[in-house]
Structures are given as structure tokens and as C-alpha cells.
Residue frames relative to the residue before (quaternion, step in Angstrom):
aa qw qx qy qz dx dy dz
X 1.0000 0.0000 0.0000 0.0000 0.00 0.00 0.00
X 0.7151 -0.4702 0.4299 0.2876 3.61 -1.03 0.88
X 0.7753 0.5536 0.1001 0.2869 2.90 0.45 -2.49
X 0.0266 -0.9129 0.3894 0.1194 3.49 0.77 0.12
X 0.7438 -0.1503 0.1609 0.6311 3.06 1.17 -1.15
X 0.1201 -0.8312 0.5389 -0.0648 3.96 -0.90 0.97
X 0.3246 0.7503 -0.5536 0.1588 3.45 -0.57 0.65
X 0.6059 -0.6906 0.3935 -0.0337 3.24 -2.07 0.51
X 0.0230 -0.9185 0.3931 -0.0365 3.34 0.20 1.16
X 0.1927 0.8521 -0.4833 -0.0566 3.98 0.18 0.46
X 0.2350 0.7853 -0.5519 0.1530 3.68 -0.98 0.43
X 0.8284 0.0554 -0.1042 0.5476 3.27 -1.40 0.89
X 0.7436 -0.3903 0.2917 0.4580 3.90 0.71 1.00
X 0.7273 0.4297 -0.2976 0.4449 3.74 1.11 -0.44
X 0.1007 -0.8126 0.5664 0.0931 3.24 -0.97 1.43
X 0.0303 -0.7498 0.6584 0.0586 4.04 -0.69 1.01
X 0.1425 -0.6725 0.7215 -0.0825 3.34 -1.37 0.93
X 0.3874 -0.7052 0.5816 -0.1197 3.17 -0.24 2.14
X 0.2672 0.6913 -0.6685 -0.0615 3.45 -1.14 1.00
X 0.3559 -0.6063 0.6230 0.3430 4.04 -1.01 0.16
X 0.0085 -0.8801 0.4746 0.0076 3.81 -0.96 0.69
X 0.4221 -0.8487 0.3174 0.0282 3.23 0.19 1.94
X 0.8265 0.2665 0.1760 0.4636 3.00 1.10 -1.43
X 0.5956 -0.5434 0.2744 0.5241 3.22 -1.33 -0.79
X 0.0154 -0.8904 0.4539 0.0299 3.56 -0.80 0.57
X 0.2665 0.8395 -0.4389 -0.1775 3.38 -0.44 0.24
X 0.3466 -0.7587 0.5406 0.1091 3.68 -0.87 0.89
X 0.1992 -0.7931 0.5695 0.0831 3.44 -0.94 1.32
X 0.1582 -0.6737 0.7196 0.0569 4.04 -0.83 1.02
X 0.1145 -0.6425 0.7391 -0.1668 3.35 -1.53 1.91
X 0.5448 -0.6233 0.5332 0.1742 3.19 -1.21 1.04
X 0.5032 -0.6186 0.5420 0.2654 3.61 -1.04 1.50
X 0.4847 -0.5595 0.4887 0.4618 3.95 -1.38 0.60
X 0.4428 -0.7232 0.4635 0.2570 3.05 -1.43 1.10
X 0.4695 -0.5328 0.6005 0.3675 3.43 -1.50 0.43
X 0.7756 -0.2204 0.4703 0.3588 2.67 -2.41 -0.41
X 0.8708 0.2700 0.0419 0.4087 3.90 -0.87 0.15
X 0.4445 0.4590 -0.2674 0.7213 3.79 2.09 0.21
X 0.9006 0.2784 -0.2953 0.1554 3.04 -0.25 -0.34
X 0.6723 -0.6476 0.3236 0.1545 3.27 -0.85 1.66
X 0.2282 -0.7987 0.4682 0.3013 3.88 -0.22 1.24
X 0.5750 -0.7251 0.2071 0.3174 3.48 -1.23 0.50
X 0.3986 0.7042 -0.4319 0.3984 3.15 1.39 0.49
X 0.8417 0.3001 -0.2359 0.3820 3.29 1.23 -0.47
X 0.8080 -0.4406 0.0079 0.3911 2.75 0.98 2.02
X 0.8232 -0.3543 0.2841 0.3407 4.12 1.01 0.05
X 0.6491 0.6772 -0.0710 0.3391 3.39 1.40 -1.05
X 0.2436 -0.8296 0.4969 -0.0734 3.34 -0.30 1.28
X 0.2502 -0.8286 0.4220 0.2696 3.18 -0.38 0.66
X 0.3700 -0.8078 0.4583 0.0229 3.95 -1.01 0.65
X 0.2855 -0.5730 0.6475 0.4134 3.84 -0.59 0.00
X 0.6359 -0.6002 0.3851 0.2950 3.12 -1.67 1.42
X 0.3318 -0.7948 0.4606 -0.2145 2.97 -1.30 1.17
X 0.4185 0.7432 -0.5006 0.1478 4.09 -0.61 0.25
X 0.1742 -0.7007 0.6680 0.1802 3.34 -0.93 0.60
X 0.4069 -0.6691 0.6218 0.0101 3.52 -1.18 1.75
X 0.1073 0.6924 -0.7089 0.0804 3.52 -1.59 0.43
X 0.2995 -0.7537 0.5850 0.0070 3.46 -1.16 0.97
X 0.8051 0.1381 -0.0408 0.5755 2.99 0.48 1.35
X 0.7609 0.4535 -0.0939 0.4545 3.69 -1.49 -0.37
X 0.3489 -0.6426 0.6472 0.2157 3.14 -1.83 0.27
X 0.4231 -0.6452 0.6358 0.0223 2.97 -2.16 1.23
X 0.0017 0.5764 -0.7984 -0.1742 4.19 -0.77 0.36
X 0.0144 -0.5189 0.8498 0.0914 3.17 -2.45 0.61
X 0.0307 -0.7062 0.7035 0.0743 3.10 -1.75 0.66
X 0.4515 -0.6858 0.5705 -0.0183 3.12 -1.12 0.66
X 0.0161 -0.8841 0.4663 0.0253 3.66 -0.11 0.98
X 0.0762 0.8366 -0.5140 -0.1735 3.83 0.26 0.43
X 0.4126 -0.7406 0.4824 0.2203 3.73 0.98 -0.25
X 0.7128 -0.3847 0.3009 0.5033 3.61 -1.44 0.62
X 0.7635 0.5128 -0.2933 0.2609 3.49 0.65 -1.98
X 0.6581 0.3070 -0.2079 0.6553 3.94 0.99 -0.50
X 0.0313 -0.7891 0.5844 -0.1867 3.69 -0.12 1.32
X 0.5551 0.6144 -0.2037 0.5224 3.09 1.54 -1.54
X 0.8657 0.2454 -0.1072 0.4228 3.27 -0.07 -1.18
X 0.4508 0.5065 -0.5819 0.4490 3.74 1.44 0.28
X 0.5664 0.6216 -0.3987 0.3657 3.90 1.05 -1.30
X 0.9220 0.1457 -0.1337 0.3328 3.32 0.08 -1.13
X 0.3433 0.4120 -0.6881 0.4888 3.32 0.97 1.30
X 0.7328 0.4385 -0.4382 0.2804 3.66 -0.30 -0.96
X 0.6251 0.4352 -0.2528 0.5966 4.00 1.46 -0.09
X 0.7564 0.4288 -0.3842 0.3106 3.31 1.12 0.39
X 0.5385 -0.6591 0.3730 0.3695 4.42 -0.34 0.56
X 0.5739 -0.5532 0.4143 0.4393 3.39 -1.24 0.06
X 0.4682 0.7223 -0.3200 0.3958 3.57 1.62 -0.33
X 0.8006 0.4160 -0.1721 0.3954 3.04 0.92 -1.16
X 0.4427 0.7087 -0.4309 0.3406 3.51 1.46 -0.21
X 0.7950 0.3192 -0.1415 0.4961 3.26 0.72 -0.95
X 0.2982 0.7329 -0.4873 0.3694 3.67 0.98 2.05
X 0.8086 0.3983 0.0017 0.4330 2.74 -1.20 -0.60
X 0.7558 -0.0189 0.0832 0.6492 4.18 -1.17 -0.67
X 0.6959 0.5823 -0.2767 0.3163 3.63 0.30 -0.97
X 0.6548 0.4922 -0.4320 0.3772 3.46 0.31 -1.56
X 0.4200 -0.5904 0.6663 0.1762 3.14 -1.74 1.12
X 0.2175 -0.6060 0.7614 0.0754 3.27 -1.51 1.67
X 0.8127 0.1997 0.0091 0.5473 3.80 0.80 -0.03
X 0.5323 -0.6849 0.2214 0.4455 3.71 0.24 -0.37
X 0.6267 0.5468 -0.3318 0.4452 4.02 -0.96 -0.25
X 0.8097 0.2715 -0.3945 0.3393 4.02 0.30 -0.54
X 0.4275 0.7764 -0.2824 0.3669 3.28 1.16 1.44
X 0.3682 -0.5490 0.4982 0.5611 3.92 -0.46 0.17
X 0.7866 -0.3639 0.3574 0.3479 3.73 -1.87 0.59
X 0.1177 -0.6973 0.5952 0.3817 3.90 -0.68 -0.18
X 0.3689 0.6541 -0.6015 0.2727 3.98 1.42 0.06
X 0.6741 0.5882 -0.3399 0.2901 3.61 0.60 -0.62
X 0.5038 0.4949 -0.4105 0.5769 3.73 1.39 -0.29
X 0.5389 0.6366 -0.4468 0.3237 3.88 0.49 -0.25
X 0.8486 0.2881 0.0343 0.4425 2.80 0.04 -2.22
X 0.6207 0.6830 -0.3462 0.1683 3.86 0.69 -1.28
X 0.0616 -0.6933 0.6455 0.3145 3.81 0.14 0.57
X 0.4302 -0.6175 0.6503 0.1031 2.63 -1.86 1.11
X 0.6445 -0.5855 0.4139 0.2655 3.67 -1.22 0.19
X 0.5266 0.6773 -0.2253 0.4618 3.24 1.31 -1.17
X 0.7439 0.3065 0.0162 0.5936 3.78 0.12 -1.52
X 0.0337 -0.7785 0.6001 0.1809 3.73 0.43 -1.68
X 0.4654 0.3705 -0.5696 0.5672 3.17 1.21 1.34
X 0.8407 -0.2834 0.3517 0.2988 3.14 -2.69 0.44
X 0.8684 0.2088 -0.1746 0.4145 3.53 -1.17 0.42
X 0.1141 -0.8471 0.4748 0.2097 3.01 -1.37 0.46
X 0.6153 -0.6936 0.2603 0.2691 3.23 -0.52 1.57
X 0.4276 -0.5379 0.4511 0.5695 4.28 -1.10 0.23
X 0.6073 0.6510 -0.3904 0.2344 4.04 0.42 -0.58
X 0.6741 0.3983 -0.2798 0.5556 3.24 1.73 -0.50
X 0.2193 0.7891 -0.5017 0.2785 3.36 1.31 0.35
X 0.7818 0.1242 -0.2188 0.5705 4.13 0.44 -0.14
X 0.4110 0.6177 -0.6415 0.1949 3.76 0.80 0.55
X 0.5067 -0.4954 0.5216 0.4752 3.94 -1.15 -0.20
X 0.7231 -0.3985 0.5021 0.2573 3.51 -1.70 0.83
X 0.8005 0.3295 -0.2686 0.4225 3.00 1.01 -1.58
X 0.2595 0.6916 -0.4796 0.4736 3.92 1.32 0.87
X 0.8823 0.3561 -0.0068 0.3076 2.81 -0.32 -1.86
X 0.9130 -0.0370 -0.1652 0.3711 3.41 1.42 -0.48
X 0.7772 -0.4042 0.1348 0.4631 3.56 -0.90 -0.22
X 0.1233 -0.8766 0.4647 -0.0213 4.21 -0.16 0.56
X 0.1702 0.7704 -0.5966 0.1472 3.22 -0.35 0.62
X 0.2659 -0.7270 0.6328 -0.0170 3.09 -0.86 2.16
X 0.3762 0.5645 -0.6402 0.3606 4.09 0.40 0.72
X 0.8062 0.0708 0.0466 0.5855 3.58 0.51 -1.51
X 0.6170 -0.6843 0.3724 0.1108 3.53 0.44 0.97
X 0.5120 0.5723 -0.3634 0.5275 3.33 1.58 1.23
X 0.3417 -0.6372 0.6755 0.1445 2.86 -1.86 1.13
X 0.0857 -0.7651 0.6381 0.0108 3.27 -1.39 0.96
X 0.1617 0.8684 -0.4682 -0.0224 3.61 -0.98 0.81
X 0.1157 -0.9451 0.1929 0.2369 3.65 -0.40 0.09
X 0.6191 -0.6773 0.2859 0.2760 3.54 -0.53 0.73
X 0.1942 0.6744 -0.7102 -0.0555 4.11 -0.62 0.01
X 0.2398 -0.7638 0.5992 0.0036 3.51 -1.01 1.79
X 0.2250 0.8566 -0.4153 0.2079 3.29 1.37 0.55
X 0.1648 -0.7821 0.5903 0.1128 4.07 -0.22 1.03
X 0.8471 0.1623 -0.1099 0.4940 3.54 0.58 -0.71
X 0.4838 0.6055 -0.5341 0.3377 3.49 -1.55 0.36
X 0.7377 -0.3592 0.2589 0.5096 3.95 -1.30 0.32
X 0.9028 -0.0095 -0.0159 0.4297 3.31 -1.45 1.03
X 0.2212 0.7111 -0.6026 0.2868 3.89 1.47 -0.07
X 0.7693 0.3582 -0.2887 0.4433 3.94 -0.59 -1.93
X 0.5624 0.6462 -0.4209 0.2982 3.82 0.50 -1.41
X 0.7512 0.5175 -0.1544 0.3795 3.53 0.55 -2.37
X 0.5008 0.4947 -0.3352 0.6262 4.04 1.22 -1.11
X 0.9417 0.1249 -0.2642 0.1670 3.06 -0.56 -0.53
X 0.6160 0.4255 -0.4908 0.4457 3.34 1.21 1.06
X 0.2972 0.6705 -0.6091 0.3019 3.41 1.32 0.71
X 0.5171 -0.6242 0.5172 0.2748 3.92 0.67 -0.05
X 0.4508 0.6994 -0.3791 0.4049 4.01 1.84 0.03
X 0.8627 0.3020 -0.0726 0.3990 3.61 0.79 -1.28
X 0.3410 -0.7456 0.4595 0.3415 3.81 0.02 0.41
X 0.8415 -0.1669 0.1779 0.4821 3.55 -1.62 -0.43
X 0.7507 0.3962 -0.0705 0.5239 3.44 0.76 -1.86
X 0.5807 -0.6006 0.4165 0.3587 3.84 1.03 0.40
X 0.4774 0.6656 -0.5044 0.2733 3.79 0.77 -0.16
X 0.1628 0.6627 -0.7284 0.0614 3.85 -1.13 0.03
X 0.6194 -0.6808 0.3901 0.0274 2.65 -1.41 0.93
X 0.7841 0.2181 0.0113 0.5809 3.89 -1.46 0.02
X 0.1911 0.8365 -0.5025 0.1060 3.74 0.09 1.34
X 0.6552 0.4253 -0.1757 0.5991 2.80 1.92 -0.78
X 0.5557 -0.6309 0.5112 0.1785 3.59 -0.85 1.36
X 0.2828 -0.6481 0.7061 0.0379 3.93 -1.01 1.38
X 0.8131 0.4594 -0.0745 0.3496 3.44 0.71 -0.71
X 0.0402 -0.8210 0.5629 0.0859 4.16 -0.46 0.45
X 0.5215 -0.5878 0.4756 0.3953 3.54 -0.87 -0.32
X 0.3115 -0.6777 0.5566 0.3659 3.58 -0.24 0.31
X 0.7230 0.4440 -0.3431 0.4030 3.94 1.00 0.32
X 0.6602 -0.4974 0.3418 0.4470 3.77 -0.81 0.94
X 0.1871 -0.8058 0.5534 -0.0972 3.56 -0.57 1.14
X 0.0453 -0.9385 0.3400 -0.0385 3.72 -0.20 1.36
X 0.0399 -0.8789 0.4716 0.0593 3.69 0.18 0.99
X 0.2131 -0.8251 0.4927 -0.1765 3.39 -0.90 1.36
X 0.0395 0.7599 -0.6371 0.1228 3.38 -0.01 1.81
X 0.0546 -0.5533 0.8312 0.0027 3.85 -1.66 0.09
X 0.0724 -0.6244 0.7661 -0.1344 3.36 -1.14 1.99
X 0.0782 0.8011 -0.5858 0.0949 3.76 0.64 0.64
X 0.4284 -0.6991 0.4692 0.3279 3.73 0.02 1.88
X 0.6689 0.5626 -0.2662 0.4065 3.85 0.74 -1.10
X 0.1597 -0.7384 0.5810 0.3029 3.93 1.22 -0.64
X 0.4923 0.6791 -0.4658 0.2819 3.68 0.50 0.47
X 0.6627 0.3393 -0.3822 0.5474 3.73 1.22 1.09
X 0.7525 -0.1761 0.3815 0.5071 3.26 -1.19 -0.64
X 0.7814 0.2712 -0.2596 0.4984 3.67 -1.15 1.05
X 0.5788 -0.5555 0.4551 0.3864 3.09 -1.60 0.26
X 0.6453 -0.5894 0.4757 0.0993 3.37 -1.82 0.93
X 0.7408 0.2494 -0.2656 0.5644 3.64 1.01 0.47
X 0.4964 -0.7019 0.3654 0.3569 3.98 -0.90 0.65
X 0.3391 -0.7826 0.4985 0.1552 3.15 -1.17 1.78
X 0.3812 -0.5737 0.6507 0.3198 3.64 -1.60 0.43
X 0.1089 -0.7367 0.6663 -0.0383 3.47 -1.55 1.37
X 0.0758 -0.8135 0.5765 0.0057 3.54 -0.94 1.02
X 0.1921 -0.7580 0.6180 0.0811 3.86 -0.45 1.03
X 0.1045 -0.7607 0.6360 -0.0771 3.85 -0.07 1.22
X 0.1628 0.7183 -0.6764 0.0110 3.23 -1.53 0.95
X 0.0484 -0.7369 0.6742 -0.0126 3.55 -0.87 0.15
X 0.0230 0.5839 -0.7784 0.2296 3.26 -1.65 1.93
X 0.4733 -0.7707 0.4088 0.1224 3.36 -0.59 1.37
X 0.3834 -0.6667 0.5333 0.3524 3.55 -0.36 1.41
X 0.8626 0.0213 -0.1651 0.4776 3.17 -1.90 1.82
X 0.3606 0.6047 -0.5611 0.4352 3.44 0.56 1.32
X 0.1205 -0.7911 0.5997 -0.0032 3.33 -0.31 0.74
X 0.7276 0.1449 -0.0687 0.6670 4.06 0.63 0.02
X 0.6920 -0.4103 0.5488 0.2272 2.76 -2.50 0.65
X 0.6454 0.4726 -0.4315 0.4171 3.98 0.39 -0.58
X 0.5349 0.6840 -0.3757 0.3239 3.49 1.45 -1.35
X 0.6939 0.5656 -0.1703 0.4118 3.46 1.16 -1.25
X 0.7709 0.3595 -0.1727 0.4967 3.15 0.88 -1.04
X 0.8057 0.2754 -0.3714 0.3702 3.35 0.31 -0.12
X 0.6397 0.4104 -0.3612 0.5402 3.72 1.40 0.30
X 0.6838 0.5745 -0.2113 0.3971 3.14 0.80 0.12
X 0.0349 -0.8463 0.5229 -0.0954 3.42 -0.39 0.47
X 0.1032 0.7529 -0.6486 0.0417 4.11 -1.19 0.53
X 0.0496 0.7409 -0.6689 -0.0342 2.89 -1.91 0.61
X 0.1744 -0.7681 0.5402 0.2964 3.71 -0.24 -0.15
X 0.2272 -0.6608 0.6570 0.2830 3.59 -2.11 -0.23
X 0.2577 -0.5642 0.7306 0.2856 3.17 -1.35 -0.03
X 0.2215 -0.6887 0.6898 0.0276 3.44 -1.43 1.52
X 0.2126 0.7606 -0.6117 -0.0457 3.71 -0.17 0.45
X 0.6894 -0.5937 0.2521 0.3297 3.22 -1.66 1.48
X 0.8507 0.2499 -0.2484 0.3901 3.77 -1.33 0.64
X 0.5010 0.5690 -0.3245 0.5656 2.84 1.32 1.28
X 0.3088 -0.7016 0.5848 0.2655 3.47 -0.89 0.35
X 0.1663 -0.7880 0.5793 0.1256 3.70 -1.36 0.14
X 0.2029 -0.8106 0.5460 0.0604 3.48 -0.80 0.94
X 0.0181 -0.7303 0.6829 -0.0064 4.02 -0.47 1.11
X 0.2378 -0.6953 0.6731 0.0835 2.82 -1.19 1.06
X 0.1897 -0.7241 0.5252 0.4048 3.62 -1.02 0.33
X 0.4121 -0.7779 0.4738 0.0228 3.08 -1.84 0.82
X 0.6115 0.3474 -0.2969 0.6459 4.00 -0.86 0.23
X 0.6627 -0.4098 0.5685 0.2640 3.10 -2.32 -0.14
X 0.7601 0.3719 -0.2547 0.4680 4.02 0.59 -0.91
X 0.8960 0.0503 0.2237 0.3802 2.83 -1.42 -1.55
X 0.0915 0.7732 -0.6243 -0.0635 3.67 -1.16 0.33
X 0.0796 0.7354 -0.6728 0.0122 3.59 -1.03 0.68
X 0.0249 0.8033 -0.5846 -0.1108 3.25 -2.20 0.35
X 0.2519 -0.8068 0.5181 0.1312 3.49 -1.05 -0.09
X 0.0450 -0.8673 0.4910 0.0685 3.38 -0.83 0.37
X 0.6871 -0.5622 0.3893 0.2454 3.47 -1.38 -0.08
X 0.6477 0.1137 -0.0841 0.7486 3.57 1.30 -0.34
X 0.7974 -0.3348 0.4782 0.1528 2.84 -2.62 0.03
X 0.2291 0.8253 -0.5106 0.0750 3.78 0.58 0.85
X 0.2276 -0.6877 0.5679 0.3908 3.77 -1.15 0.30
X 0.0277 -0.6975 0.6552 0.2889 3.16 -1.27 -0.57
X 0.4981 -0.6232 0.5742 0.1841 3.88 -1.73 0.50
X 0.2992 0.5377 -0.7709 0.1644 3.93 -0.57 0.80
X 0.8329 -0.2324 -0.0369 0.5009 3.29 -1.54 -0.27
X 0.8276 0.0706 -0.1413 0.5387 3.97 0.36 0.22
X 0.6024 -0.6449 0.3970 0.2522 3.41 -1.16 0.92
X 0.1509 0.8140 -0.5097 0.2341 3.83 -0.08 0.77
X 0.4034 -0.7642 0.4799 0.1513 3.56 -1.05 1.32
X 0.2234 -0.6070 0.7545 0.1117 3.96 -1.64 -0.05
X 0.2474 -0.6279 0.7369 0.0401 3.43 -0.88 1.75
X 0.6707 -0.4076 0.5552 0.2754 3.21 -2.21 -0.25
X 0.8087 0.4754 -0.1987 0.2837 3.18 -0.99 -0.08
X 0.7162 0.2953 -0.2152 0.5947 3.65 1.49 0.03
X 0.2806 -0.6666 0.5606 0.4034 3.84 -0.94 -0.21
X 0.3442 -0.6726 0.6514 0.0690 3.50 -1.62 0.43
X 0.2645 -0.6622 0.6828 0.1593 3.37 -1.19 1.33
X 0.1656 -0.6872 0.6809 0.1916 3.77 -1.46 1.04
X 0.3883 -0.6716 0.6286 -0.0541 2.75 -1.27 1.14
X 0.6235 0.3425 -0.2678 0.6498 3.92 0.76 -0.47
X 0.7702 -0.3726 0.4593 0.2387 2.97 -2.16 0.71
X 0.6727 -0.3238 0.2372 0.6215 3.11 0.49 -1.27
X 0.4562 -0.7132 0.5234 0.0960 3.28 -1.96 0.64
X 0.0361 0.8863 -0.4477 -0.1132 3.33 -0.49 0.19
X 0.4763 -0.7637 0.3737 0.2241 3.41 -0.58 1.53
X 0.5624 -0.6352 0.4940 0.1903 3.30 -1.10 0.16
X 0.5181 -0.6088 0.2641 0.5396 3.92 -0.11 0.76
X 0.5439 0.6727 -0.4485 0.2248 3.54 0.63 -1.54
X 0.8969 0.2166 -0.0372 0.3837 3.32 -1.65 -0.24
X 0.2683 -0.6172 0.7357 0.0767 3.70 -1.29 1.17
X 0.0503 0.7001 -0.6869 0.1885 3.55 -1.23 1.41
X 0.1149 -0.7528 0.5645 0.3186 3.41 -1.43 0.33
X 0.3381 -0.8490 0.4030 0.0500 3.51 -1.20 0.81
X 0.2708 -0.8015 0.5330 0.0131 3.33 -0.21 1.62
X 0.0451 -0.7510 0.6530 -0.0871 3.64 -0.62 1.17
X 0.2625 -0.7450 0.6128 0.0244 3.28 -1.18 1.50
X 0.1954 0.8846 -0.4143 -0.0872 3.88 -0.71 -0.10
X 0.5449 -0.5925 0.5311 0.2644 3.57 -0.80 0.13
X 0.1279 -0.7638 0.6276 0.0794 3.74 0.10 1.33
């Protein structure tokens, strides 16, 4: 079985669903039927809005494909002519955070251009149809992911993508946004590394978050707020808390951190901070999803 192990974590509005991945696998994410007032006009390319959203990995490589099909031609054309700049226009542009494509994707995405991880601020007005993989037979975009934190030049490359400030923070990790087309993710832990993907089993986390007693999209956006860090090992990390209310996070690995006694955060659950701020401990390279109350 692929799947090794799978389980469920919900709290404080955040739901994570924890899988262990052995094998080959590939999981397809479709857009819920839209309501009244969700749904995305077609000029602006297909998109549906979503409660915020990411799927996490620690490590390893990710394939996504995109399927727009004969019947959205239109809207395959003018993504593949459109920049990472422009994603975040129009309906989209964040007046605040979340009504936006992920910014995890400027990390990890090899780009065509280079054919390394991330995607620099200079390629900020190349075309899509640069940076990735097209295919005008069946109208699909295809791209892949290495979520790799550590290893040669790994910490070096992130941080001149121009994504993370001094303190590692960057912004809008958690997608506002979905395709309104069938959307296909594609891993191969093949114990042997003798296929496509990485060669040892990868931990996968599907995060969402819909504020308890939200009742609308505005509810989200305008109380709400995200940002993420990158923690990378032999380093310290400094969260500040943020907004006026609540604040939770989650991460990808096993981090400690030092307020009035030294004490760790696993994967798989969110956490309410309670202190001003925290400060990690060098050990361990993790990414960090921070929720907050603006």
C-alpha cells in the first residue's frame, strides 16, 4: 500500500490530515460546487475560490498537474501568457492576505529557466509558459516541487529568491484560491529510488482553516490574516505574535522552542501561542504556518 499510515487532527478551525507515503501515489483535489457569490468569472482565468488551504511535505519531490481540457482552451491560453506577477491581480490581489495563489509555490517550484527550486523576484514577469511544463494536446500545465530545507546550497538558493525577509517570514502560504479544474498531485517514494520521486517515504499534510462561526468569505478575510517561516536547521527562529486576537501554527518537523522552559511542537496538529514571542532552538529545519487574528 502507498499509504502507510493516515490520520486526523482538527482544532481551533484548523483541519490537518497527516498521511506517511511509501510508494507511488497520486491524489486528485476538485473544487467543492460553487455557491452563489464564489464563483470566479471566466475572464479571470477558471478559479474558484476556497477556505485557505496547503498541502505541506518535509522534504522530497512533489508533481502537480493541472487539467484544463478542450472545454476551457480560453483560460488554458491565458494562464500560459500570464506572469507570476499577475496572479496576484485583479479579484485576487491581497488587500490583506489569503485571496491569493499560495506564496509556498515561489519556494519549491523548479522553474524551467534555471531548472532549479524556487522561483526567483526576477522571473516575476516571465510567462508560465517560461517557467513551466505545457502541453497543448490535453490542455495541461504540469510542474514540479523539491520541498527540500536542507542539503548543498538548499538555505543559500531560498533565500535569494527575494520570498523570505531577514527573519525568514513570507507571506500568504496558504492558497485563497483553487482551480475550478481537476488538479493532480503525484508522489513515487519507491524504497529503491529507482523511479520518479524521492527514494525514501515522504510525510504529507493537507491543512485547511475556516474560522469557527464564520459564516462568509469577508468573515475570513478581514479577521484573518497568514504568513509562514522557513526554520532551517542551525539556526534559531524568532515568532513574534501578531494581530489583536487569536494566533495559531503548525509545522512540518519536530521543532523545540525556549520560553520559560524548553519544550517541542510535532507535525500534524495546530498550536495556540500564547507568549509574545517564541524562539526556536537551532536544531531541526521545519516550515512554519502561522495563523492570526488581524
Amino acid at each position: 500500500m502507498p499509504i502507510t499510515t493516515s490520520s486526523h487532527a482538527a482544532c481551533y478551525g484548523i483541519l490537518i490530515h497527516s498521511m506517511n507515503i511509501a510508494g507511488a501515489h497520486v491524489q486528485w483535489t476538485r473544487p467543492s460546487q460553487p455557491i452563489p457569490g464564489t464563483k470566479v468569472d471566466r475572464t479571470e482565468s477558471g478559479w474558484v475560490r476556497q477556505p485557505w488551504r496547503c498541502l505541506l511535505q518535509h522534504g522530497g519531490l512533489r508533481e502537480q498537474k493541472v487539467s484544463f481540457g478542450m472545454d476551457k482552451a480560453q483560460e488554458f491560453r491565458s494562464f500560459l501568457n500570464s506572469t507570476p506577477n499577475q496572479t496576484h491581480w485583479g479579484k485576487f490581489k491581497n488587500n490583506s492576505t489569503g485571496l491569493t495563489h499560495g506564496g509556498l509555490s515561489r519556494l519549491f517550484t523548479i522553474n524551467k529557466i534555471d531548472g532549479k527550486a524556487g522561483i526567483p523576484d526576477e522571473y516575476g514577469d516571465k510567462k508560465y509558459s517560461e517557467l513551466l511544463e505545457f502541453d497543448d494536446t490535453d490542455y495541461s500545465v504540469t510542474w514540479v516541487q523539491d520541498w527540500s530545507l536542507e542539503g548543498d546550497g538548499v538555505k543559500e538558493r531560498i533565500k535569494s529568491l527575494g520570498v523570505i525577509d531577514d527573519n525568514n517570514y513570507f507571506a500568504n502560504p496558504m492558497t485563497g484560491i483553487i482551480p475550478s479544474m481537476p488538479l493532480r498531485n503525484r508522489w513515487n517514494a519507491n524504497t529503491n529510488g529507482t523511479n520518479w520521486g524521492r527514494g525514501t517515504p515522504s510525510d504529507v499534510w493537507c491543512c485547511t482553516f475556516w474560522p469557527e462561526g464564520a459564516r462568509t468569505y469577508d468573515h475570513l478575510y478581514r479577521d484573518w490574516s497568514q504568513c509562514g517561516y522557513i526554520k532551517f536547521a542551525g539556526e534559531e527562529l524568532e515568532i513574534p505574535k501578531r494581530g489583536t486576537g487569536k494566533n495559531y501554527i503548525f509545522c512540518t518537523n519536530s521543532i523545540r522552542y525556549d520560553v520559560n522552559q524548553l519544550d517541542h511542537l510535532g507535525p500534524g496538529r495546530p498550536y495556540e501561542m500564547k507568549s509574545d514571542r517564541v524562539t526556536l532552538t537551532p536544531e531541526n529545519s521545519s516550515i512554519i504556518i502561522h495563523i492570526y487574528q488581524t
